[in-house]
C-alpha positions in Angstrom: 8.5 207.0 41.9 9.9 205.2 38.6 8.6 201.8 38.1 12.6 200.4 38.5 12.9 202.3 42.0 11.9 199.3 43.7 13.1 200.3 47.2 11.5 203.6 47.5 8.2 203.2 49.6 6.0 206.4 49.5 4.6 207.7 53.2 1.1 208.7 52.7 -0.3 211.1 55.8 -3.5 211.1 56.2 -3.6 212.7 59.6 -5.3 216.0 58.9 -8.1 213.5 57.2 -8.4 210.3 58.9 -6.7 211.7 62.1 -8.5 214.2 62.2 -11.7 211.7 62.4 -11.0 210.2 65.8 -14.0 211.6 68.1 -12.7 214.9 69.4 -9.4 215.5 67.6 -11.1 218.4 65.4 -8.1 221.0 64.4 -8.8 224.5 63.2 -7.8 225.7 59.9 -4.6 226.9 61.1 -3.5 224.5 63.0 -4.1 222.3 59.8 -2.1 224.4 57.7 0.5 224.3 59.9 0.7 220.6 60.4 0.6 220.2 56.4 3.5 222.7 56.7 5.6 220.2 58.9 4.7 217.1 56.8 6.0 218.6 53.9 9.0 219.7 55.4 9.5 216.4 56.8 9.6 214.7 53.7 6.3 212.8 53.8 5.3 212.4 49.8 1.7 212.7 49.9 -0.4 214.5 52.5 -4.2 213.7 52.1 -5.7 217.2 53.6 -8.8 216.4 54.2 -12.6 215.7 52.7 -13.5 218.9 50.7 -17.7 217.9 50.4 -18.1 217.3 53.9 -18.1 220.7 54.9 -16.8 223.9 53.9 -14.2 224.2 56.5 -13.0 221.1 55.1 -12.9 222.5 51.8 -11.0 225.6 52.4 -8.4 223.8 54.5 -7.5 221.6 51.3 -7.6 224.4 49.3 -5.1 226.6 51.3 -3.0 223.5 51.8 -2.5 222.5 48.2 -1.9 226.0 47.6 0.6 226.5 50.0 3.0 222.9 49.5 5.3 223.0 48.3 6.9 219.6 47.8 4.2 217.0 48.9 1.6 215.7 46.2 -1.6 217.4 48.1 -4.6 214.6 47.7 -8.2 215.4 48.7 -10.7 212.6 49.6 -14.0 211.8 47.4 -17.1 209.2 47.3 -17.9 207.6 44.3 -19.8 210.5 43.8 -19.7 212.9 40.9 -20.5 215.7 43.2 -18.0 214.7 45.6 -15.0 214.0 43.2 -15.8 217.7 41.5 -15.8 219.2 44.4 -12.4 217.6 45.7 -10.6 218.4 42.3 -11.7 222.3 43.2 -9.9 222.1 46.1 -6.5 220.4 45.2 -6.2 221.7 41.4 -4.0 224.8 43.0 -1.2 222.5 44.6 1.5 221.8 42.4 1.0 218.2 42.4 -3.0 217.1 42.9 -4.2 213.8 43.8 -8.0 212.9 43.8 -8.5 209.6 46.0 -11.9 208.0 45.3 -13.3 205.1 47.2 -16.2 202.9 47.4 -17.1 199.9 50.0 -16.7 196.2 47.7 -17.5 193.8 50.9 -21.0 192.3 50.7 -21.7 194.8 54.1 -20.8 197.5 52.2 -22.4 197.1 48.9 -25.8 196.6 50.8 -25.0 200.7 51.7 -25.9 201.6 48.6 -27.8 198.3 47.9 -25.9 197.9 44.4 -25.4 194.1 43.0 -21.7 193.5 41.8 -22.0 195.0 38.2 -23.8 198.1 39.2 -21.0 198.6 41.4 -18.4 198.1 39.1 -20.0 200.4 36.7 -20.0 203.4 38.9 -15.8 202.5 39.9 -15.4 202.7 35.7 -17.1 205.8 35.8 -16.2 207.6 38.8 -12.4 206.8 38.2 -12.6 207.8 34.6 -14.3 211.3 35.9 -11.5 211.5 38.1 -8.8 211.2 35.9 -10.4 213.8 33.0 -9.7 216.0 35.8 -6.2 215.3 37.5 -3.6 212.8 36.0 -3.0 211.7 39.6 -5.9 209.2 40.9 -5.9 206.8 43.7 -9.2 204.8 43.9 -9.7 202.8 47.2 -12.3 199.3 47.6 -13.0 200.0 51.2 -13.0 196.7 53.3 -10.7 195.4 51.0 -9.6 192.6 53.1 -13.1 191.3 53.4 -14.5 191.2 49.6 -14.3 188.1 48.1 -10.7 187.7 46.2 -12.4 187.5 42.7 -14.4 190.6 43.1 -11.7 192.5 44.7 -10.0 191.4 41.2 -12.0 192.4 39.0 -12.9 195.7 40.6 -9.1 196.8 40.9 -8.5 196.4 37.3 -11.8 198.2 35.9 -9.9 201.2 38.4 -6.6 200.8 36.7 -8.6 200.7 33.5 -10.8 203.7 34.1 -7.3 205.4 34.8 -6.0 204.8 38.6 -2.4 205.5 39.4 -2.5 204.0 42.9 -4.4 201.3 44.3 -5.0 201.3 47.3 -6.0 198.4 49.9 -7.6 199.3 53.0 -7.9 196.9 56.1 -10.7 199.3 57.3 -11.8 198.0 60.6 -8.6 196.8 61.7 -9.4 192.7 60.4 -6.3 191.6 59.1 -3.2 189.6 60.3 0.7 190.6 58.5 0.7 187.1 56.7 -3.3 188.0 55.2 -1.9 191.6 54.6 1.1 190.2 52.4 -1.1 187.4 50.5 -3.8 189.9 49.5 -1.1 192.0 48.0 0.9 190.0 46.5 -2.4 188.1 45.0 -3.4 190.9 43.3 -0.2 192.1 42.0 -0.4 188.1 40.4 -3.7 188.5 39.2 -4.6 191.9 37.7 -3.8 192.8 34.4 -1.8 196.0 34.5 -1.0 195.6 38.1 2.9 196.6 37.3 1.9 199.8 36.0 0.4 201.2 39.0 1.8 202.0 42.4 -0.2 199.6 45.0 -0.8 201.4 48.4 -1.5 199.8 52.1 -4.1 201.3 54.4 -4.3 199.9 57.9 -6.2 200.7 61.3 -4.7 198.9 64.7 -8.0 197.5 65.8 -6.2 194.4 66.9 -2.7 196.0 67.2 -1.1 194.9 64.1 -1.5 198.1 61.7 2.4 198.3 61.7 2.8 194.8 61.4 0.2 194.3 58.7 1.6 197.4 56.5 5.3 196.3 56.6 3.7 192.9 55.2 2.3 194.6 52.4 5.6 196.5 51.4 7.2 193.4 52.0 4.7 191.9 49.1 5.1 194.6 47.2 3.0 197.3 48.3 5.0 200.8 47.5 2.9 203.3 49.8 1.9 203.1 53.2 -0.7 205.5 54.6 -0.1 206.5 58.1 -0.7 209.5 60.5 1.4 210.8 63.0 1.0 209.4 66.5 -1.2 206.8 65.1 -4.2 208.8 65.4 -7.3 207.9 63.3 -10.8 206.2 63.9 -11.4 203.6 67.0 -7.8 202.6 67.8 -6.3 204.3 64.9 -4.2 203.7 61.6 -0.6 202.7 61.5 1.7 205.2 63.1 3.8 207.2 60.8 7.0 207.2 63.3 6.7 203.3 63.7 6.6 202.2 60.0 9.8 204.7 58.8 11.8 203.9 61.8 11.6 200.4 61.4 12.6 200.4 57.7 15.1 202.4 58.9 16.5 200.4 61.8 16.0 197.0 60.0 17.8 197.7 56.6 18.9 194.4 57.0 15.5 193.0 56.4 13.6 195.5 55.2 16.1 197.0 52.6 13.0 200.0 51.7 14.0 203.7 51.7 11.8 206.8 52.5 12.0 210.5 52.1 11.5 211.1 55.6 14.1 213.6 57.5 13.3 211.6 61.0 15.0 214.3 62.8 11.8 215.9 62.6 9.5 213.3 63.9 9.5 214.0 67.4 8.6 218.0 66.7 5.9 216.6 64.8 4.4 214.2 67.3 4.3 216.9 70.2 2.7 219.3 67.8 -0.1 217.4 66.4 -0.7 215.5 70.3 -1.1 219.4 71.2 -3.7 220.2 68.9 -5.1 217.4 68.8 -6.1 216.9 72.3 -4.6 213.1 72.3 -1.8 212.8 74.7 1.1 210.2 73.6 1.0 207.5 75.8 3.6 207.0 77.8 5.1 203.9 76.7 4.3 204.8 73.0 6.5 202.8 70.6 9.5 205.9 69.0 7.6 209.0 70.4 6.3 208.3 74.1 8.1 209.5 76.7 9.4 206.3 78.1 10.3 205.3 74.8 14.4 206.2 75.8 14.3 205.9 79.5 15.7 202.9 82.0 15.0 202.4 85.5 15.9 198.9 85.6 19.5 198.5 87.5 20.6 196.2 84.8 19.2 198.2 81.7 21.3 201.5 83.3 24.8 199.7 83.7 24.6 198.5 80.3 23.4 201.7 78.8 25.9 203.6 80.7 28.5 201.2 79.3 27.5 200.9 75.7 24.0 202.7 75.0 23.7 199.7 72.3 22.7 197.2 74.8 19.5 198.5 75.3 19.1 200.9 72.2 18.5 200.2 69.3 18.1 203.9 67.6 19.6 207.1 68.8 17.4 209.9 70.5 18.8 212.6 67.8 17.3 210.5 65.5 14.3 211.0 65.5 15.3 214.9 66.7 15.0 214.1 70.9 18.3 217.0 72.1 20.5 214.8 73.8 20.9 217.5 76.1 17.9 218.6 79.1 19.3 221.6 80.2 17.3 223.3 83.0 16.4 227.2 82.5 14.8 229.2 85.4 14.2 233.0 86.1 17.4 234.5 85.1 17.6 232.5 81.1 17.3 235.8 79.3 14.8 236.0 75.5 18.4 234.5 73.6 18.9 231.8 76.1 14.7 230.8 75.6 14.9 231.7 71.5 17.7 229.1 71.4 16.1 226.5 73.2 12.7 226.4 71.8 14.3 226.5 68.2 15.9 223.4 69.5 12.9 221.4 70.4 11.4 222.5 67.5 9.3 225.8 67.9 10.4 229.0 65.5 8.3 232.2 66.5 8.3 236.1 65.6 9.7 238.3 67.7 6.3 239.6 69.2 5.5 235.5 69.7 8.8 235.5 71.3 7.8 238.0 73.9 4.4 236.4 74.6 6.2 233.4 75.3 8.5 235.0 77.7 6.0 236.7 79.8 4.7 233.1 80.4 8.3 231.5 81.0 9.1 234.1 83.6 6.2 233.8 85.7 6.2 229.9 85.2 10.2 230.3 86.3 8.8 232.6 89.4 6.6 229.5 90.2 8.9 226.6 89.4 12.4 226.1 90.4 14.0 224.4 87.0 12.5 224.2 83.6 13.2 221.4 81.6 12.6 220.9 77.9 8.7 219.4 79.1 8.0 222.3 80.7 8.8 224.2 77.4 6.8 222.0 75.5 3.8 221.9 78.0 4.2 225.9 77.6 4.3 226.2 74.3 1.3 224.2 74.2 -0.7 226.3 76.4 0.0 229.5 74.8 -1.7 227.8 71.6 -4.6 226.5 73.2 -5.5 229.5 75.3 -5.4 232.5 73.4 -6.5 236.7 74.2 -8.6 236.2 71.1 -10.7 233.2 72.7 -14.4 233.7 73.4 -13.8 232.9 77.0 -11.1 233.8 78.8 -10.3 232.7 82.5 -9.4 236.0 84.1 -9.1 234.9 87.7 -9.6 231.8 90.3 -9.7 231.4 93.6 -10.3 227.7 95.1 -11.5 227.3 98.8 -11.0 223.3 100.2 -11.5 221.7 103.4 -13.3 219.2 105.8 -16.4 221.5 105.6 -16.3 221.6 101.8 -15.4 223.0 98.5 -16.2 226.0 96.8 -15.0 228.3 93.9 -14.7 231.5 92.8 -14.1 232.9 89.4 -13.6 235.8 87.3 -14.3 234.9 83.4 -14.2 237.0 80.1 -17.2 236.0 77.7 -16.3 237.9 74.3 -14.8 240.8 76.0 -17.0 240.9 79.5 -16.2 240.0 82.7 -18.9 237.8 84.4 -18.3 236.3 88.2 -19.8 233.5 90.0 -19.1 231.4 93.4 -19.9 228.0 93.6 -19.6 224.9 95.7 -19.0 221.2 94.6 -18.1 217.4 94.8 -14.2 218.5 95.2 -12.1 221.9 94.2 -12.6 220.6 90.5 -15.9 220.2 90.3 -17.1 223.3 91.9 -14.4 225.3 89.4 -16.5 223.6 86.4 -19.8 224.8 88.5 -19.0 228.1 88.1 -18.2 228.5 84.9 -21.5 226.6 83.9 -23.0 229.3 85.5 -21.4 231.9 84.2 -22.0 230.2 80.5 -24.5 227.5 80.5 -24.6 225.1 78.1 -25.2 221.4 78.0 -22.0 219.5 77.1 -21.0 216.4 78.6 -17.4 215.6 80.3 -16.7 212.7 78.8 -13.0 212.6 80.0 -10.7 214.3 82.7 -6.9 213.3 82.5 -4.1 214.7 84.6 -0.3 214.3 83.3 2.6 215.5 85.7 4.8 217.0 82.8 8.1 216.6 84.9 8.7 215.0 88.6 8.3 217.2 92.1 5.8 218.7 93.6 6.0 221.8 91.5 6.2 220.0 88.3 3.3 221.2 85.7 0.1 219.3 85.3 -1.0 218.9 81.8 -4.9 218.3 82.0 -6.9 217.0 79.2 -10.5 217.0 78.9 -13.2 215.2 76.2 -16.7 216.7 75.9 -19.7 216.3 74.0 -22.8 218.0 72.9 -25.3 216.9 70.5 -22.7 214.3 68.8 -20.2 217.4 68.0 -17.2 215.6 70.3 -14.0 218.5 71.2 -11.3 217.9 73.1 -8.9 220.9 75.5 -5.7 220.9 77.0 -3.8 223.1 79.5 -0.5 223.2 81.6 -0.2 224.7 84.8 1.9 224.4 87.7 -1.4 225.0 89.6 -3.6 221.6 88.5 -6.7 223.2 89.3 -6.3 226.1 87.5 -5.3 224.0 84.5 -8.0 221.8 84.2 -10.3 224.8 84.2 -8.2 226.7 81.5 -8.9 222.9 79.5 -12.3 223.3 80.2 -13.2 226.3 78.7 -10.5 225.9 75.8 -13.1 222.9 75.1 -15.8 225.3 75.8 -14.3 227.4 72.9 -13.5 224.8 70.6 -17.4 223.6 70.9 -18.8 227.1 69.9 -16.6 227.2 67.1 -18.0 223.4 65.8 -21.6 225.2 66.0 -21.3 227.8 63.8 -19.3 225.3 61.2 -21.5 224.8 58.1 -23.4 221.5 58.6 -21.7 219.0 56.1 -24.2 217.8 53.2 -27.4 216.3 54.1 -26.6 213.0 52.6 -22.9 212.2 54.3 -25.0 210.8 56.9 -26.0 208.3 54.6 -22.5 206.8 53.5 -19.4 206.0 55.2 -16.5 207.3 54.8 -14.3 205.8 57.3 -11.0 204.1 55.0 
């Protein structure tokens, strides 16, 4: 961005790292890569990828993602650490465009972390920027809780950054504090204040604690700010950051008062919000703002006839916008590989020809069970056939569920790396005693923190989509599975959870003293 382009606001994802922090939204490497993949095609300018110290999972995913962007500036996050920032410049020095982003907490909580008076603190900024920058020409530095250190600190401490050799500033409402009018003052203050403040790009970081993350970053762009950092789906610690989807579509609805421009194709937002909700494990709600499933439908009388007169009336953006097919076109058992190729490339999913046929296997016994398909269903599918591979540790081979007056009991046939193991059980309902038995089968002591059922489409054979949240010795996971049988998806979400837990155990433990700073933005 040129210093003139005053319009152009830079969308900063930070999904795969502050996402990917909300309790249970863990992603595996691929599913990382892949998601970087779609932000870049989408357009977003920077992608943070991750934290390269805390583990090295983390690092490798960074590394393969900067190596494999192509357009995005690839940015890796660091403490004011020396160790940290070298170890994030190994990570994102193969992209074609690196950013180190280096923070430290400036609000009297946070400099009692560290227990460092006010000059101490600004000596290690000058000197963990200035490392930064010896190594990558593109820094961000961030003073975490931003909008709660005192206005001449937060001063002085932005310009020894900009000093020591920051290209973006960034100014993060960290637990969610501020309201848009604070949001716009702070910015616009500083850009008053600090020497060299029209050199640098300033950046807005917000989390929705109190709903207003949208509201508060539009009121920094509106001050000035010239980056917002979002994720997709709003996903990110507590009740999340601001929601990628929101902030571009309403710069791009309201040019009239917002006159900002992004590189965003938005045609690609929807693809984007179905994948990441699938591997993340965090359903859309449905009345999500752009991307929920409500988001384009009317039930009220009044809201219908004026639609079906002129869609304006009730509209303010077009479905294709953000790349919803205007067309629902039901498929069943006689859509043929071309007819399924077609459609899935149309909501968004390309695939190999030996993917392909997977996929059809599934489609035509889902199309023996299920009347009509509709573009859910595909969706739902396409997200079970990631979550529940032939290469997981534990496989559900077979089910059978027995219910009545007199009881509930189970049966089931699982495959633990390779072997089939069965048990019978009985239980507090069909659901319980399915869990039963695959505890018994594979004991272990997670917690079920959460059990969600979705009906993917109406009728009595529509899909469930189940969702479950559970926890063992603080590592938190998340599964998700569609069926047209709900009992036999919620235990195909179990033990994808299952699977995602015994993966988190033999992760490398991230260094011994993470657990000593904070490194929530």
């Amino acid at each position: 961005m040129t210093k003139t382009d005053k319009s152009r606001v830079l969308i900063f994802d930070t999904t795969l790292r502050d996402g990917e922090q909300s309790p249970g939204a863990t992603m595996t490497h691929d599913e990382k890569l892949e998601i970087a993949q779609l932000l870049d095609e989408m357009g977003v300018d920077i992608i943070e990828a991750g934290f390269p110290i805390a583990s090295e999972g983390d690092f490798e995913a960074v590394s393969d993602i900067a190596k494999n962007a192509r357009n995005a500036v690839i940015c890796g996050l660091a403490r004011a650490k020396p160790a940290d920032i070298d170890r994030c410049w190994e990570a994102v020095k193969h992209a074609r465009r690196p950013r180190i982003h280096t923070f430290i907490g400036t609000s009297p909580l946070h400099r009692a972390i560290p227990n460092l008076d006010m000059d101490q603190m600004a000596q290690v900024i000058h000197d963990t920027v200035s490392q930064a920058r010896n190594l990558c020409d593109n820094v961000q530095w961030s003073p975490m809780d931003a909008t709660r250190t005192e206005h001449d600190y937060l001063c002085r401490v932005v310009e020894i950054a900009i000093k020591a050799g920051a290209t973006t500033i960034n100014i993060p409402d960290t637990v969610g504090y501020t309201a848009p009018m604070e949001s716009a003052a702070l910015i616009r203050m500083l850009i008053e204040r600090v020497p060299g403040a029209d050199e640098i790009v300033f950046a807005t970081h917000c989390h929705n604690d109190l709903g207003m993350a949208t509201a508060n970053a539009l009121a920094a762009v509106e001050a000035g700010a010239r980056q917002i950092e979002c994720t997709i789906n709003g996903l990110g610690e507590r009740a999340g950051n601001t929601a990628l989807e929101e902030v571009v579509m309403a710069m791009k609805v309201r040019q009239d008062i917002m006159p900002y421009q992004t590189g965003i194709d938005t045609t690609k937002i929807m693809n984007l919000s179905r994948r990441v909700a699938q591997v993340s494990g965090f359903p859309v709600q449905f009345n999500k703002a752009i991307v929920g499933k409500n988001a384009f439908l009317h039930e009220s009388g009044i809201h219908q006839d004026g639609v079906l007169k002129n869609v304006e009336t009730f509209e303010i953006m077009k479905p294709a916008d953000i790349g919803i097919t205007e067309t629902n076109i039901a498929m069943g058992k006689h859509s043929g590989r071309a007819a399924l190729r077609s459609k899935l490339k149309e909501l968004g999913f390309e695939m190999a020809e030996n993917q392909l046929n997977d996929v059809f296997v599934r489609f035509k016994a889902l199309a023996d069970r299920k009347k009509e398909i509709y573009d859910e269903d595909l969706v739902a599918l396409m997200a079970d056939q990631a979550a529940n591979t032939d290469s997981d540790y534990l496989q559900v081979k077979w089910l059978r569920v027995i219910c009545g007056s007199e009881g509930q009991s189970a049966e089931i046939k699982l495959l633990v790396d390779g072997v089939e193991h069965y048990a019978d059980t009985s239980g507090d309902g069909p659901v319980d005693a399915a869990f039963r038995a695959v505890q018994q089968i594979y004991p272990h002591d997670a917690r079920l923190q959460l059990y969600q059922v979705h009906a993917v489409t109406e009728g009595t054979d529509a899909q469930a989509t189940v969702s479950v949240r559970m926890e063992e010795d603080g590592r938190i996971v998340t599964g998700s599975a569609a069926d047209t049988d709900t009992i036999l998806a919620s235990v195909k979400a179990y033990v994808g959870a299952l699977n995602r837990l015994r993966l988190r155990r033999e992760k490398t433990a991230p260094d011994a003293d993470m657990k000593q700073v904070s490194y929530k933005l």
